[in-house]
C-alpha positions as CSV (number, residue, x, y, z in Angstrom):
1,X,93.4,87.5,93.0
2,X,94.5,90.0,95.6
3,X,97.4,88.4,98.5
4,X,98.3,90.7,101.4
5,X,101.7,91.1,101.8
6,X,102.3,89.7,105.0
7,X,101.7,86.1,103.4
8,X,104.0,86.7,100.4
9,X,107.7,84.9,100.8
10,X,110.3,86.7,103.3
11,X,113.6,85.8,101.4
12,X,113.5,87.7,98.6
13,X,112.9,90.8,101.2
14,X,115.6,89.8,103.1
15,X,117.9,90.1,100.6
16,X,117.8,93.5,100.3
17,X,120.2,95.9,101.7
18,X,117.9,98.7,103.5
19,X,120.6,100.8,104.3
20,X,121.5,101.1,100.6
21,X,118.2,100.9,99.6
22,X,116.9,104.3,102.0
23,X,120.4,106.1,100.9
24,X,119.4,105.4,97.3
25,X,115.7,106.4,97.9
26,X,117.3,109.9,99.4
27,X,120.2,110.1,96.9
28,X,117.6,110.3,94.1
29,X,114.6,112.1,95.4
30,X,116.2,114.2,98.7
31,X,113.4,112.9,101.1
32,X,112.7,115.0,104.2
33,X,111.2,112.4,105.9
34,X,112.3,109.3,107.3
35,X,111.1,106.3,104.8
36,X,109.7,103.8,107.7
37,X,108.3,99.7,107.7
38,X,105.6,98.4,109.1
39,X,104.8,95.1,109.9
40,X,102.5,92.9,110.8
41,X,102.4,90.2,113.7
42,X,100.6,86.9,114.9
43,X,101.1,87.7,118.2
44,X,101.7,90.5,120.2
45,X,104.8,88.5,122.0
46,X,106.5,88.9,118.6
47,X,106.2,92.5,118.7
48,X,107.6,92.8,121.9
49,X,110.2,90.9,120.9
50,X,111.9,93.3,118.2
51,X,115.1,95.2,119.6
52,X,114.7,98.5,121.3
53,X,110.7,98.6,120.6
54,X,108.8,101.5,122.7
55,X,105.4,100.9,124.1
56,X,103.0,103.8,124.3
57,X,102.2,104.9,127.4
58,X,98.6,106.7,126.4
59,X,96.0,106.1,123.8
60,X,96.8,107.6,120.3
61,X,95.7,106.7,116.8
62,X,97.7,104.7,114.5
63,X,98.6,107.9,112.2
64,X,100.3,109.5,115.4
65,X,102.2,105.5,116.0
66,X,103.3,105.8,112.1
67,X,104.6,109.4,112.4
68,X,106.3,108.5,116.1
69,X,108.5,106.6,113.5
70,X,108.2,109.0,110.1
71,X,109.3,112.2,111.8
72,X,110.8,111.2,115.2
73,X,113.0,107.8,114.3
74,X,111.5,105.6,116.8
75,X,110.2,102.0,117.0
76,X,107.0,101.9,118.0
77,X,104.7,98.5,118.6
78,X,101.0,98.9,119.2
79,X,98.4,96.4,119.8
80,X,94.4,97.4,119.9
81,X,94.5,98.6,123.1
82,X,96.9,101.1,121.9
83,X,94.6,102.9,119.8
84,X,91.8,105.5,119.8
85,X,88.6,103.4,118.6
86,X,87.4,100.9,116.4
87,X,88.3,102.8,113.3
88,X,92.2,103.0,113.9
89,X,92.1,99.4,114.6
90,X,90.1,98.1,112.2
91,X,92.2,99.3,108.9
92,X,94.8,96.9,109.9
93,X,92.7,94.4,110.9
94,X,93.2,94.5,114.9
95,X,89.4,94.7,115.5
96,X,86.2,93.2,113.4
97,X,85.0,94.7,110.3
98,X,81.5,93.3,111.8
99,X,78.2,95.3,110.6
100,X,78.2,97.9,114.0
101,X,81.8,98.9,112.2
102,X,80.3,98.9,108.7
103,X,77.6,101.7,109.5
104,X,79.6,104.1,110.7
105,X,77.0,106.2,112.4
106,X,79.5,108.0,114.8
107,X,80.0,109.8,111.3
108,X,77.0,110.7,110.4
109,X,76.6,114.4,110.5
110,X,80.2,115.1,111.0
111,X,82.0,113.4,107.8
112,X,78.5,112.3,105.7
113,X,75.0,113.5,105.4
114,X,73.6,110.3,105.8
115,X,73.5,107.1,107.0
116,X,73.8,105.4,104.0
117,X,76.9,107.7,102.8
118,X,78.7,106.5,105.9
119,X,77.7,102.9,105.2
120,X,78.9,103.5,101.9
121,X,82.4,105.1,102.8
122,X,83.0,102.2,105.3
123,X,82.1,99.5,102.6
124,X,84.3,101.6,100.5
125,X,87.7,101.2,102.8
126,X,90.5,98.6,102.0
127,X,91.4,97.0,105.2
128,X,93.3,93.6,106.5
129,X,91.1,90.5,107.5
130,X,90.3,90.6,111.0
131,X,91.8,87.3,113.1
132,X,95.3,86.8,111.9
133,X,97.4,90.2,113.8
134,X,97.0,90.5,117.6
135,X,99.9,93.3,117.0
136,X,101.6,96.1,114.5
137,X,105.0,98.1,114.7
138,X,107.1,100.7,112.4
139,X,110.3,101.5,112.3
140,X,113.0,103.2,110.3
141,X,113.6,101.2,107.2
142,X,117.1,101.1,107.5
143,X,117.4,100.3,111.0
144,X,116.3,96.4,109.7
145,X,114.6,95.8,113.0
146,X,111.2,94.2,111.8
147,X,113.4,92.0,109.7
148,X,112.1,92.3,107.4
149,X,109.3,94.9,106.9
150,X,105.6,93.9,105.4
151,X,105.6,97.4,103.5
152,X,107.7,100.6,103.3
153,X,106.3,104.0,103.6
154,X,107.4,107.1,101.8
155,X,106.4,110.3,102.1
156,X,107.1,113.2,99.3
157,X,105.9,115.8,97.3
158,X,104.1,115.3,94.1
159,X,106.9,116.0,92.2
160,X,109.3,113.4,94.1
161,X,106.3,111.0,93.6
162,X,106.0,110.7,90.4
163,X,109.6,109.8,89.9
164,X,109.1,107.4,92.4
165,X,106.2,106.3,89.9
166,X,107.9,106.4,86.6
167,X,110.9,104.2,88.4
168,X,108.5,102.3,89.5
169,X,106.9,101.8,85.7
170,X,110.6,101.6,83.6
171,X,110.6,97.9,83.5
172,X,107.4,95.2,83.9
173,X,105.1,98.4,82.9
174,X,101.7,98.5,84.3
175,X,99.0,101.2,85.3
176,X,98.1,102.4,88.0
177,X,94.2,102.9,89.2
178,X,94.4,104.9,93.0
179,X,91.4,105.4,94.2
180,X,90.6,108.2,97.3
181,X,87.8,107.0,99.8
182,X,88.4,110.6,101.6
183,X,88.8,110.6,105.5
184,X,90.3,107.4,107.0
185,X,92.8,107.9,104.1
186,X,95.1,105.7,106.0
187,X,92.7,102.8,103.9
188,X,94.4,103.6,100.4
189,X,97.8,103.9,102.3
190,X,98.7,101.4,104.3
191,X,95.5,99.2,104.3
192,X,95.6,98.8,100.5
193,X,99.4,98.0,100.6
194,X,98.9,95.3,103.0
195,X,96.2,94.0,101.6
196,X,96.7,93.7,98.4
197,X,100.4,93.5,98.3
198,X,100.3,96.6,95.5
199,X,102.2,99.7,96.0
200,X,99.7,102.5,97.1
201,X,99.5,106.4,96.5
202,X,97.3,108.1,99.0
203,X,96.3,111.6,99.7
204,X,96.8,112.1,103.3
205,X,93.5,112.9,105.1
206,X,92.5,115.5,107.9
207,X,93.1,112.9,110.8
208,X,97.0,112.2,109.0
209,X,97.5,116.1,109.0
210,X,95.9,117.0,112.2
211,X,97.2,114.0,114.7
212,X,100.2,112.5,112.6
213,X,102.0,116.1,111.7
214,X,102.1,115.0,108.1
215,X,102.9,118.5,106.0
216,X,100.3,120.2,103.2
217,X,102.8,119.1,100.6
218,X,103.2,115.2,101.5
219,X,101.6,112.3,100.1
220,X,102.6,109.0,100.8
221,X,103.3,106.0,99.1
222,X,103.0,102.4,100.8
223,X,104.6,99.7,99.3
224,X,106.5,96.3,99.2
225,X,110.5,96.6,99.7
226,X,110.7,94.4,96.4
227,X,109.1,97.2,94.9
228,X,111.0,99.6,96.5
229,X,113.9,98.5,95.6
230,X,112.7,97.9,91.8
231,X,111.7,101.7,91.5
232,X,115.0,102.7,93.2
233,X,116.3,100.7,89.7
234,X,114.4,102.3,87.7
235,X,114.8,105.3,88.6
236,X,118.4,105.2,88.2
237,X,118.3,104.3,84.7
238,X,115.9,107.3,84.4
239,X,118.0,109.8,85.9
240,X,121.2,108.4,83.3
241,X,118.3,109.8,80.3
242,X,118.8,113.1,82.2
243,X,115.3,112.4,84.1
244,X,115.5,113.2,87.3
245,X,114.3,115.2,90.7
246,X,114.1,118.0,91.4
247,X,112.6,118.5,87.6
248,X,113.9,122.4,86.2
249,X,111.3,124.4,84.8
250,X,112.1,125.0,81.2
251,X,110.3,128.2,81.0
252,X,106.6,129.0,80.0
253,X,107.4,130.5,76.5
254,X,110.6,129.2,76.1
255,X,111.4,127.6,72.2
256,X,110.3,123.8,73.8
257,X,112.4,121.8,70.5
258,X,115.6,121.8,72.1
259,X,114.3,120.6,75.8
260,X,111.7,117.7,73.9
261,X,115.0,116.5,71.9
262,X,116.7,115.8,75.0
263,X,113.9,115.1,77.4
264,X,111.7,112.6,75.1
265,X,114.2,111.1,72.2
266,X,115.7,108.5,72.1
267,X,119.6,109.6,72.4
């Protein structure tokens, strides 16, 4: 049965050391970009309430909020009003998911050829029930100011995430099925991760690119900072086996025996 994270015990989270935890997280993958939290709130008093939080002073959408955080270091608190339009505020749950949101005909003929293809897309998005948040905010991680944070977001390359990945899978193994709805990426990201309470690897989509700045080589991963911290452990262990970012290229017609001995037996 799927729990969003908001409603999952705070203890255990705030028991973690962030400051160790990001200089860990940067230690073992050299991330460019700030690793941020985001959280959720009841009421928008309580977001207003976190030390040294800025208020926008114009209408953006919530990509440009998360990267106000990602790539500038602020702490930013929005509420639906905040936001550009239904869709924004809809993935975290700010605004119904009612049946004039679920057909989606503002993108027919722009992102789908039909009417039932943007149905379908919408249908397809992973978002946070509608009624419990009245606000949201992000922050650098390791400034602890949401106290703690509902999920962490990281943004890497493909090569730093799938060390993030195979940390994440060195103990308590387990697949994992992504799935890509396309534009309103922001649904496998940080909808899914809230949600579902499941780390999340997302392709970042046009509207990520165009209005958050996010690079050609980023994806992002949105999770828990319980599971954070567990593939910051793992990946640790990894990188004592020698496994560990950047990965060197061996060379294409290299002898591969000697690399495989080291790489993939047991010492």
């Amino acid at each position: 049965m799927q729990q969003d994270v908001t409603s999952q015990g705070a203890a255990s989270r705030q028991s973690i050391d962030l400051v160790a935890l990001v200089n860990d997280l940067n230690s073992l993958l050299r991330i460019k970009t700030t690793v941020i939290g985001m959280k959720m709130f009841a009421t928008a008093a309580e977001m207003e309430a976190i030390p040294k939080i800025r208020r926008p002073t114009a209408v953006h959408t919530t990509d440009q909020i998360v990267s106000m955080a990602s790539r500038l270091g602020w702490t930013v608190g929005i509420t639906a009003s905040d936001l550009v339009g239904a869709q924004c505020r809809a993935v975290i749950g700010l605004t119904p998911q009612d049946d004039k949101w679920l057909a989606g005909e503002s993108y027919v003929g722009v992102w789908h050829g039909t009417a039932d293809d943007a149905r379908a897309r919408q249908e397809a998005l992973c978002v946070v029930p509608y009624g419990r948040y009245e606000a949201m905010a992000v922050s650098p991680l390791a400034s602890g100011r949401l106290n703690p944070s509902d999920i962490c977001l990281v943004y890497a390359t493909p090569g730093q995430m799938i060390i993030l990945i195979n940390g994440l899978q060195y103990t308590g193994y387990k697949k994992f099925d992504w799935s890509v709805v396309g534009e309103t990426a922001c649904a496998d990201s940080w909808g899914r991760a809230l949600k579902t309470g499941e780390p999340s690897l997302s392709l970042p989509c046009f509207a990520e690119r165009r209005y958050g700045g996010v690079p050609d080589e980023e994806m992002l991963m949105a999770l828990s900072p319980a599971h954070l911290a567990k593939a910051i452990v793992g990946m640790k262990a990894l990188a004592k086996n020698g496994l560990r970012y950047p990965i060197a290229p061996y060379g294409i017609q290299s002898d591969v025996r000697a690399g495989m001995g080291v790489s993939y037996a047991k010492k």
